[in-house]
N, C-alpha and C positions, 0 to 999 in steps of 0.2 A: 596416702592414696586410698581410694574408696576400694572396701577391700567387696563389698556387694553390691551391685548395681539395681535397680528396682526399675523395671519398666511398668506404667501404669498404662494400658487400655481402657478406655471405658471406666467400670467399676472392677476390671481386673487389677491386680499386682502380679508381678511376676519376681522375684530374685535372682538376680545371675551371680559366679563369682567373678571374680575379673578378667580371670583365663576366657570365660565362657563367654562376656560382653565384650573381649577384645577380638576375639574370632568374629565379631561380626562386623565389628568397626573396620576388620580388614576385608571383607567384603564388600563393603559401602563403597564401592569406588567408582560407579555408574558418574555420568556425568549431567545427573539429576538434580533438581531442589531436592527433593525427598533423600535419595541418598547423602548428599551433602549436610544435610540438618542432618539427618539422623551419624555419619560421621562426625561431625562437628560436637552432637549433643553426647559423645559416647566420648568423645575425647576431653571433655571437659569433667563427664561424670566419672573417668578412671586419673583425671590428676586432681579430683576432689581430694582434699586432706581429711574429710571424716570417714567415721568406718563406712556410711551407706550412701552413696547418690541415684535421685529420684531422676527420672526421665519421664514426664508424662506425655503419651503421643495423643494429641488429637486432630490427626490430619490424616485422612483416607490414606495420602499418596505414600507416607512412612508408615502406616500398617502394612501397604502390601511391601512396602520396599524388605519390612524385617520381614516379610515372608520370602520376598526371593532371596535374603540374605540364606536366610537357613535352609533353605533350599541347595543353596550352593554347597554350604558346609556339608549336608547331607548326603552330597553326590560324593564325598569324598572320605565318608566317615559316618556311622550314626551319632546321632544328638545323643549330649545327654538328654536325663529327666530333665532340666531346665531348659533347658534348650526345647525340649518335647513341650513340655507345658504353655513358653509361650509362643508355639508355635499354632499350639491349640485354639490359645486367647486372642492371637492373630487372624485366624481363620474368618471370623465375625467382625461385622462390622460395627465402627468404634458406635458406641449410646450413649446420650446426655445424659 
């Protein structure tokens, strides 16, 4: 199991651990495309067998979804640092 997850925005990276990337996969449960891809994309990068799996987002509608994800987790707890950072990378919007 991928024991980091790496979310790519843009020309961002972000690193999560798996603790931190699964708290948001339980969040994704809007009955959205966006939350579904981004579900879907989170659960395939945590039974990845290497140590890292990439997720590159480049679609508006799963930038803002990880924003309302960690928003939720937010309401219920502070973020971590990674969690903060890409929430940060999130804010903006994705760039060719």
């Amino acid at each position: 199991m991928a024991n980091v997850v790496v979310f790519t925005l843009g020309r961002h990276e972000v690193g999560l651990t798996r603790i931190e990337a699964n708290e948001i996969r339980g969040r994704a449960v809007e009955r959205t495309l966006a939350a579904e891809w981004l579900y879907d994309a989170l659960a395939r990068a945590l039974d990845d067998q290497s140590d890292r799996a990439d997720i590159i987002v480049n679609d508006e509608a799963v930038r803002y979804e990880i924003l309302i994800d960690l928003e939720a987790i937010r309401q219920e707890h502070p973020l971590t640092e990674r969690q903060r950072r890409l929430w940060e990378v999130a804010q903006a919007p994705i760039l060719p």
